[in-house]
N, C-alpha and C positions, 0 to 999 in steps of 0.2 A: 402513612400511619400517624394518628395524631399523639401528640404528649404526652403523655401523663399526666404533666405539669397542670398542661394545660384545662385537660379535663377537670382536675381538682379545684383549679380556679376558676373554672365554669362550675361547677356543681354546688363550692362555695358563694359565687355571686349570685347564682339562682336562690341558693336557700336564705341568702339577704334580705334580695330584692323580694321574695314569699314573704319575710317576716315584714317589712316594710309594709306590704299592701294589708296585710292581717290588720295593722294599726292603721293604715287610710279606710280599708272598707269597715271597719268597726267607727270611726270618727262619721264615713260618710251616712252607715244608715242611723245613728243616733241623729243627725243632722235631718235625712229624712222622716224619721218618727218625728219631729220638734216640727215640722213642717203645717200638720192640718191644723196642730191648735193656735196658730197664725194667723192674720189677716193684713191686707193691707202693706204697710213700708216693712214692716217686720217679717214678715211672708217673704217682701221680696229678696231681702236680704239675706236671708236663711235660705234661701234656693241658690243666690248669687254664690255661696260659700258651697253649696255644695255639687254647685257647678263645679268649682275648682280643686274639690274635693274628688268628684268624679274625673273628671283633668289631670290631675297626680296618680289616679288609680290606672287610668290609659295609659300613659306614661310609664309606670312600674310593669305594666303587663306588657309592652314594647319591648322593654331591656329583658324583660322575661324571656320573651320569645327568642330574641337573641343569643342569650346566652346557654339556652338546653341547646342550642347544636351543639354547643360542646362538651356537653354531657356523653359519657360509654353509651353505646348502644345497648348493652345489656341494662342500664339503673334507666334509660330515654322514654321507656312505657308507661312508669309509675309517673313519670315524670311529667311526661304528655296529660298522663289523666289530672292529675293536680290542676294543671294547666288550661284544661278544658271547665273543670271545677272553679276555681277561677274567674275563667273569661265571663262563664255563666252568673255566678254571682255580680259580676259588672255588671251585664247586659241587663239580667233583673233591676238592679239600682238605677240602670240609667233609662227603660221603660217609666218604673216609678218617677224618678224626676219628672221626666214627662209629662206624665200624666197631672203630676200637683203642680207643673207651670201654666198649663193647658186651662185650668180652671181660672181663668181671668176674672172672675166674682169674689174670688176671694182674695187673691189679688190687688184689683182696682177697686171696690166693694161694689154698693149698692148703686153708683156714680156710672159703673160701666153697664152697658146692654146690647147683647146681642142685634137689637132694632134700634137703633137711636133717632129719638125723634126729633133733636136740636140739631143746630148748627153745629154747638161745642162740644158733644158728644159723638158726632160725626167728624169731627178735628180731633177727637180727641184718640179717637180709635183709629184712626187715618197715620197718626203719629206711632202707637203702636205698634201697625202693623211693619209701619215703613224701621220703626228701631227694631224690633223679630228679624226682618230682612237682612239689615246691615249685620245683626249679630248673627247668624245665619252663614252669612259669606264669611265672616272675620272667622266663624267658627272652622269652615272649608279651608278659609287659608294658612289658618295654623294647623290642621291637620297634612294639609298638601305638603308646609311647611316639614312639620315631625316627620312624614314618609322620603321626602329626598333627604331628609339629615340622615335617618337611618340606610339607606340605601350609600348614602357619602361614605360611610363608613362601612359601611359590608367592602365596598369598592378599595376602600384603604387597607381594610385588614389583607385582601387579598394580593394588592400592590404588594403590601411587605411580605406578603409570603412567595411572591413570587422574586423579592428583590434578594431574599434569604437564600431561594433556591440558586439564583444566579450568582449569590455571593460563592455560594458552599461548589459550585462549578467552575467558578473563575480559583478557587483555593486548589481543587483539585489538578487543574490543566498548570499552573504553576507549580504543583509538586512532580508532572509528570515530566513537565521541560527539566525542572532543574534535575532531575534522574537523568535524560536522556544526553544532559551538559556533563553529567560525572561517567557516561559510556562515552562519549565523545572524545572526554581527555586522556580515559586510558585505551584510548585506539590509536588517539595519536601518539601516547608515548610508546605504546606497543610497534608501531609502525617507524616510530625512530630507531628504536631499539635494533628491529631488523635491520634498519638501512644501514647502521653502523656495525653490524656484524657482517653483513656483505661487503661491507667495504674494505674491513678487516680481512674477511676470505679472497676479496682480492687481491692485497697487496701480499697476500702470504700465497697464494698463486703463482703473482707474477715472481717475488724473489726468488721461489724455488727451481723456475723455468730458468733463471738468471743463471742461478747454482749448477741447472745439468745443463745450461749452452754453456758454460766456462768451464765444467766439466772435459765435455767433448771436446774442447779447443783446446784444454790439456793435453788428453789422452791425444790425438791427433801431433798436435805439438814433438809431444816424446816419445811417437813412433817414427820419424824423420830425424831427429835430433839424436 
């Protein structure tokens, strides 16, 4: 059964990490509006930023995801759709990037050309493509990256829930021994107890037996006498 606690504090960091992205995706598309009346180093610049603008919004929607599991399954549907709402609004924003890095003319300006007919404009797009690549891969490795960090941690929380569970068993199996240590000691006092009353009914036995043989050795005695 999960917390309470817990739920609350899931419901709470979900509605954070919500308000959080509300102010990255309103930064990220004023950044892509600012984008076409751009050309050139300033262009690029303004996509760079909102690259990392779209970067932070992954980012907030990861911990998102995370933390509606622990959201009540009754409040998890409003919850889910928000969330779907959301992801969408990313996915749009990061189509659009796309699409305005994609446009290499405005860009590189009038310098770049799909046919180039020099030497340095064949170097030059050769250079290009080979940096797309490299950022391309760097881009896969920080996401391969973010995927095992979140997975580390799913892996941890679970650890400790199951180190909780073995704590709250190892508490229990100690209350049960030291219960079974306080029947033990009054068995054995009970069991002494006995010993010493039998011992008592024996010597109060055997005197009596003493009492009617000397008895008879009387009676015997002073019918001869």
């Amino acid at each position: 059964m999960a917390n309470p606690l817990d739920t609350d504090a899931g419901s709470e960091l979900f509605g954070s990490y919500e308000a959080e992205l509300k102010l990255v995706q309103a930064d990220l598309n004023q950044k892509l509006d600012h984008v076409p009346e751009l050309s050139g180093e300033p262009r690029k610049s303004a996509i760079r930023q909102a690259e990392r603008a779209l970067d932070e919004a992954n980012e907030l929607l990861d911990q998102m995801r995370i933390e509606k599991q622990n959201i009540p399954s009754s409040a998890r549907s409003k919850t889910n759709q928000r969330f779907r709402n959301h992801e969408s609004d990313i996915d749009a924003c990061k189509r659009k990037l796309k699409s305005l890095s994609s446009d290499r003319t405005a860009l590189f300006g009038s310098r770049y050309s799909d046919n180039p007919g020099t030497d340095d404009q064949l170097e030059q797009r050769q250079q290009l493509l080979s940096g797309t690549e490299r950022l391309d891969r760097s881009s896969h490795r920080l996401r391969e990256s973010q995927r095992i960090a979140l997975e580390t941690e799913d892996i941890g929380r679970g650890t400790l829930a199951d180190l909780q569970l073995q704590r709250e068993t190892i508490q229990h199996t100690r209350g049960t021994l030291l219960e079974s240590e306080g029947y033990v000691d009054r068995s054995v006092k009970t069991l002494r107890g006995m010993a010493r009353r039998m011992a008592t009914n024996r010597l109060i036995t055997i005197a009596i037996i003493t009492v009617l043989v000397l008895l008879i050795f009387a009676v015997i005695y002073s019918k001869f006498h």
